[in-house]
Each structure stands twice: as structure tokens, then as C-alpha cells.
C-alpha positions as CSV (number, residue, x, y, z in Angstrom):
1,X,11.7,8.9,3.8
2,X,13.3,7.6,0.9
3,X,17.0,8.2,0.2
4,X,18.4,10.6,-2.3
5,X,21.0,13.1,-3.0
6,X,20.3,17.0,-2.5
7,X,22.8,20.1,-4.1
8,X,22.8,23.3,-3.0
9,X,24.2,26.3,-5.0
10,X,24.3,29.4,-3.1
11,X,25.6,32.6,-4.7
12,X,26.4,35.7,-3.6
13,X,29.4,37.8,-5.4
14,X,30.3,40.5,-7.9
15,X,30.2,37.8,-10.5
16,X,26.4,37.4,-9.9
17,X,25.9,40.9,-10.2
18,X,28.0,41.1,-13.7
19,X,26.1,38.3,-15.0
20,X,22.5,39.4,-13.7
21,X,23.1,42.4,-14.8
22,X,22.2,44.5,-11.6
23,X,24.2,47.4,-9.8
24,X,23.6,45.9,-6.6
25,X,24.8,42.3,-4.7
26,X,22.3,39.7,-5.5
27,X,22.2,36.1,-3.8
28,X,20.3,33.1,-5.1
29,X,20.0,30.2,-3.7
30,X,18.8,26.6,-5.5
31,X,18.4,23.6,-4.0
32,X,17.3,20.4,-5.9
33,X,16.8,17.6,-4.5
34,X,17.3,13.7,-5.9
35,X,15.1,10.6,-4.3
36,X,14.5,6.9,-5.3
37,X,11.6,8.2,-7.9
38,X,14.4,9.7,-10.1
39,X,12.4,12.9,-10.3
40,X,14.3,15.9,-9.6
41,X,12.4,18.7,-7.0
42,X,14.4,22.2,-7.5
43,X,13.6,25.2,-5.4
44,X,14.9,28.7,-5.2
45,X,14.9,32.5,-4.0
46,X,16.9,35.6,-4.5
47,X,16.7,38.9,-3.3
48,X,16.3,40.6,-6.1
49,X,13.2,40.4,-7.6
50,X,14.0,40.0,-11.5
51,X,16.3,37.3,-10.5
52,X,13.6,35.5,-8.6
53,X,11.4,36.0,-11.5
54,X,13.8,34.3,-13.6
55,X,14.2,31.4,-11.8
56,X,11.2,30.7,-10.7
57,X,10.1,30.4,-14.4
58,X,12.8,27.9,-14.8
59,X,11.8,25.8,-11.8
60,X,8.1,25.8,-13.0
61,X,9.3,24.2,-16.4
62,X,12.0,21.7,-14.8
63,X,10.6,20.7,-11.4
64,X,9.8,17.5,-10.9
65,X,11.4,16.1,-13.9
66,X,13.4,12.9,-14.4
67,X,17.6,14.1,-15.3
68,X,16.4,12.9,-18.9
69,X,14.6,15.1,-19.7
70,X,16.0,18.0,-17.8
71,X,19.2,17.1,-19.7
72,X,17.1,16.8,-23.1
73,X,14.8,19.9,-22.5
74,X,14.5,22.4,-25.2
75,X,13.5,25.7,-23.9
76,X,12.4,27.3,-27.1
77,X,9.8,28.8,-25.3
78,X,11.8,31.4,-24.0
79,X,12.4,32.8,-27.9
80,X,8.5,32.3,-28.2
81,X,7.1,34.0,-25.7
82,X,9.4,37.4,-26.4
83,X,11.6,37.1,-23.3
84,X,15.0,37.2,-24.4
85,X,14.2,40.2,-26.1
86,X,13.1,42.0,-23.7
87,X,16.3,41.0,-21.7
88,X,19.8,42.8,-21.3
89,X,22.2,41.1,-23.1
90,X,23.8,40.2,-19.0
91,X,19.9,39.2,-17.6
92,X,20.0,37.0,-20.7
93,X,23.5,35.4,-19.5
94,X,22.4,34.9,-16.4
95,X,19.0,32.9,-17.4
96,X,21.2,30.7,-19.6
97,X,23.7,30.2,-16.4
98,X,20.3,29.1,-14.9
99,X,19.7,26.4,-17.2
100,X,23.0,25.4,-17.6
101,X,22.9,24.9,-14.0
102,X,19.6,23.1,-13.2
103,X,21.2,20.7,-16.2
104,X,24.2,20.4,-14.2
105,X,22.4,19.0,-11.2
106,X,20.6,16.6,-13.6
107,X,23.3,15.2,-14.9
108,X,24.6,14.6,-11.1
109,X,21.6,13.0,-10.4
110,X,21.8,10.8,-13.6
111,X,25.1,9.2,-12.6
112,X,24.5,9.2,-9.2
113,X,21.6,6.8,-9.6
């Protein structure tokens, strides 16, 4: 198995709630993951179903990606498609917290490598 570097982001808090916009706790968990190929492998689950919906878009689009382009992706599809519209203002905060997130571990990645 080649090397690598793996992160783990677990969340679980009020703050999640506020952001997701639910009344109820919600935990999400992602997990990307870093070997000698330089592509990045992201995974994830939440218990609430929106929230899982919402991520697993994002780790459609950005899974198995190199950091460059993870770090250079423009997500304009998002606008396209209608969804941000059809998002609360806080849903919409949390999908960007997503991004923002999966960019974070990329740019680990990058300058761990």
C-alpha cells in the first residue's frame, strides 16, 4: 500500500445545526485521503439526509482529484443547475463550509507532498 496522509473532520454540535440549517443535532463525517498518486479520495455520511445529499454531490465533483484542481475548481454549476435557490440561506452556508472544507484538505495535501 502506498503511503499517504488521511484527515478526518467529524462534526457534531449546535454549530452544525446553525449552519445546516436543521432543528435537530446533525453529525457529518469526511474523510479524504492523500497517496503517492497525488489524487485526493474524499468520503462521507451524515445523519441527516439533506446533509448527506449535499455532500455527497460535492464528493462526486471532487473525488479523485489532484489538490490543483480541487483548489482551482469552479463550482458554477451549483448556480446552474437551480440549487442555491432552492436552498435556505443556512443550507446554503453550510454547502459553501463544504467546499471551503474539501479545499482545505487540498491544500494540506498540496504542501504535504
Amino acid at each position: 500500500m502506498a503511503s499517504g496522509h488521511k484527515y478526518v473532520f467529524s462534526a457534531f454540535s449546535m454549530a452544525m445545526m446553525v449552519a445546516l440549517g436543521t432543528s435537530t443535532p446533525t453529525s457529518m463525517t469526511v474523510v479524504a485521503t492523500s497517496t503517492d498518486s497525488s489524487a485526493v479520495t474524499a468520503s462521507a455520511d451524515s445523519d441527516a439526509v439533506i446533509t448527506k445529499g449535499l455532500v455527497s454531490l460535492m464528493i462526486r465533483v471532487l473525488d479523485g482529484q489532484s489538490p490543483d484542481d480541487i483548489l482551482n475548481a469552479e463550482l458554477g454549476f451549483l448556480e446552474k443547475i437551480g440549487l442555491k435557490e432552492h436552498l435556505s440561506p443556512t443550507r446554503s452556508n453550510g454547502l459553501t463550509s463544504m467546499v471551503k472544507q474539501m479545499k482545505l484538505y487540498a491544500l494540506a495535501f498540496k504542501t504535504k507532498a
